[in-house]
DODO-224891 format. One record per residue (C-alpha): residue in one letter; x, y, z. Coordinates in steps of 0.2 Angstrom, whole numbers, plus 5000, padded with zeros to 4 digits. Example, Ala and Ser with C-alpha at 12.3 -4.5 7.8 and 13.67 -1.06 7.14 Angstrom:
<kemis>
A506249785039 S506849955036 
</kemis>
This chain:
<kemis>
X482353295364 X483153345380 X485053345384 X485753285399 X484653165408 X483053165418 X482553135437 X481453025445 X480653035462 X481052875475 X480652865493 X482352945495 X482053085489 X482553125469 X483653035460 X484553075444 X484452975429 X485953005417 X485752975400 X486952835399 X485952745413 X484252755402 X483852615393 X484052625371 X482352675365 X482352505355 X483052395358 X482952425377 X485052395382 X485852505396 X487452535394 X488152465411 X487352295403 X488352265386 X489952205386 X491252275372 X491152105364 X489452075357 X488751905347 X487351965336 X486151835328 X484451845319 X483451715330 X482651775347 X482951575351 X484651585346 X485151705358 X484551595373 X485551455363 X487251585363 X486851615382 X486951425388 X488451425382 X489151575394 X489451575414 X488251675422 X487051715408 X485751835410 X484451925400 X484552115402 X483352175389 X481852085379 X480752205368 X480252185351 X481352065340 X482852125348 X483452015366 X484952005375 X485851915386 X487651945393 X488851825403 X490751765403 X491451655393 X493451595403 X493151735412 X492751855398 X491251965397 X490151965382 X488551985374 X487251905363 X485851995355 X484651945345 X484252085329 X482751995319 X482851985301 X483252125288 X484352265286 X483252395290 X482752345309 X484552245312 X485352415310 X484352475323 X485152335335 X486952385328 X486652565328 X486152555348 X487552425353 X488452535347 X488152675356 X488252575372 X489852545371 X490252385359 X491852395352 X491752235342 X490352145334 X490051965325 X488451895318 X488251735315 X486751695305 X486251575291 X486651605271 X486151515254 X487751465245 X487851535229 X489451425222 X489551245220 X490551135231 X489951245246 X488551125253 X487251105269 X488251145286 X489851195277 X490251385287 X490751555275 X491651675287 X491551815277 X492751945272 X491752075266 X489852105260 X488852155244 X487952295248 X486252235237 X484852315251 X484152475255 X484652505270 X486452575268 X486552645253 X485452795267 X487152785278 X488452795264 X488752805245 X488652635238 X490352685232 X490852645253 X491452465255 X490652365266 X492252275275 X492652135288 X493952185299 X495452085296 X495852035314 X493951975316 X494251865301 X495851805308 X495051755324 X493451675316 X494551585305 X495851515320 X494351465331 X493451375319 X494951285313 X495051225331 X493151175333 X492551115317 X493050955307 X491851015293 X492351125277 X492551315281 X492651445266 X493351635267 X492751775256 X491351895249 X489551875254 X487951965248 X486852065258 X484852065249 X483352125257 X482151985251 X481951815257 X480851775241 X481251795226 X480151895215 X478851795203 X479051955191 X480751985192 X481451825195 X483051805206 X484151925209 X485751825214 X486251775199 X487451905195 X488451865213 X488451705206 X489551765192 X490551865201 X491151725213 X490051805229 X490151625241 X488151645247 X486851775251 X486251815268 X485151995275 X486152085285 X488052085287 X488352225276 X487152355287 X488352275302 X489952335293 X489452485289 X488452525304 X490152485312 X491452585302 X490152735305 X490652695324 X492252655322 X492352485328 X492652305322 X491552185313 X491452025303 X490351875300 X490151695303 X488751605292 X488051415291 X487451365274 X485851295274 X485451285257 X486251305240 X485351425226 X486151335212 X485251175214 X483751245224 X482051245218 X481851445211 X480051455223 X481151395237 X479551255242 X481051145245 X482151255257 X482251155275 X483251245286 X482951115300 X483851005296 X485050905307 X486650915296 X486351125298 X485651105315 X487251045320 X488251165310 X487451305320 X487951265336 X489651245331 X489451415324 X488951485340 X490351425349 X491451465337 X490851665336 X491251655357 X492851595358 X493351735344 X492651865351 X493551805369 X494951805360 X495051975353 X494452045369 X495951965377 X497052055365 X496652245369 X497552315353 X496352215345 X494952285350 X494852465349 X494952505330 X494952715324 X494252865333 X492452825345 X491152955339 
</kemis>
């Protein structure tokens, strides 16, 4: 791996290509294109679903799982890219966002309530995440906290209570790496039940950490669309297309914006410990 940068020849002669101009080897994002605020969701489709909701929405990278659009939402600037599903290849998308120059990151994805009274197209906006996958424990020692960043909370939870009419719940989330649970092994959630986890959900704790490693802010928004407690245990009845937590998603979305237009807005917000 060279240092520095490469150059290219043009019909002007030869051109340098810093470094920060290349595109990510991944996920394919140039610096110059993501904006310090970045929306992160699991669904390709989402992201063009974030996008319609910003002036000036344009794609600026598309390989693999991983897409991204960015725009201005009331004349702020942020991104929405897509990160697929698991820990392992999400981290990838965190980890290059990152080094591009985002300072503060929200995903907004779905999750399995794991406590009654949270039901279909309720929102968790999470403080915090179980770190039950294989992906972080590479990063840092279990024994490492995988934390929402107060003032991300704060914001989540102010915009939502402006945008939604429907219930909203704060606190703990679980992060697994199967979808399925195992016909051997049986499902694993259980013991985040007991613990008072609110749901489960696949990748907001390689967020958190991936973030804290780069010393910038992170949090969560989640629609429910289902609940493990009175699901069937193969999961043959799980629907998440519903209209009740179609609905919910889109809210979701918009809420996620207007928070992250909101901390950008508030600079001493945004910039959290020391850049590496």
């Amino acid at each position: 791996m060279g240092g520095g940068g490469t150059s290219v020849d043009t019909e002007h002669g030869r051109v340098g290509v810093t470094s920060a101009e290349r595109p990510a080897p991944l996920t394919r994002v140039r610096p110059a294109d993501v904006a310090a605020a970045v929306l992160v969701v699991g669904d390709p489709a989402r992201v063009d679903e974030a996008a319609g909701l910003l002036d000036g929405a344009r794609r600026v990278a598309s390989a693999r799982e991983y897409v991204t659009c960015t725009g201005s939402l009331a004349g702020t600037r942020l991104t929405v890219a897509s990160h697929g599903v698991g820990s392992a290849g999400a981290a990838v998308c965190f980890e290059e966002l990152a080094r591009a120059g985002a300072r503060v990151i929200v995903r907004a994805g779905t999750c399995g309530a794991l406590q009654p009274g949270i039901g279909d197209g309720d929102l968790v906006i999470a403080t915090g995440a179980v770190r039950d996958e294989g992906t972080t424990p590479r990063l840092l020692p279990l024994g490492y906290p995988a934390l929402a960043d107060a003032d991300v909370v704060a914001a989540l939870g102010q915009a939502a209570r402006r945008e939604l009419p429907g219930a909203v719940h704060r606190g703990v989330v679980a992060t697994t790496d199967t979808f399925y649970p195992s016909a051997v092994l049986g499902p694993a959630w259980r013991v985040w039940h007991d613990a008072g986890v609110l749901a489960i959900e696949m990748e907001l704790a390689a967020l958190l950490v991936v973030s804290a490693l780069h010393g910038i802010r992170a949090g969560g928004i989640l629609t429910v669309d289902g609940n493990l407690l009175t699901a069937s245990q193969d999961m043959r009845d799980y629907d998440p297309h519903r209209e009740v937590v179609s609905t919910a998603k889109a809210a979701m979305l918009e809420v996620a914006l207007r928070a992250l237009a909101a901390l950008t807005r508030s600079p001493a917000r945004v910039a959290a410990g020391p850049q590496r």
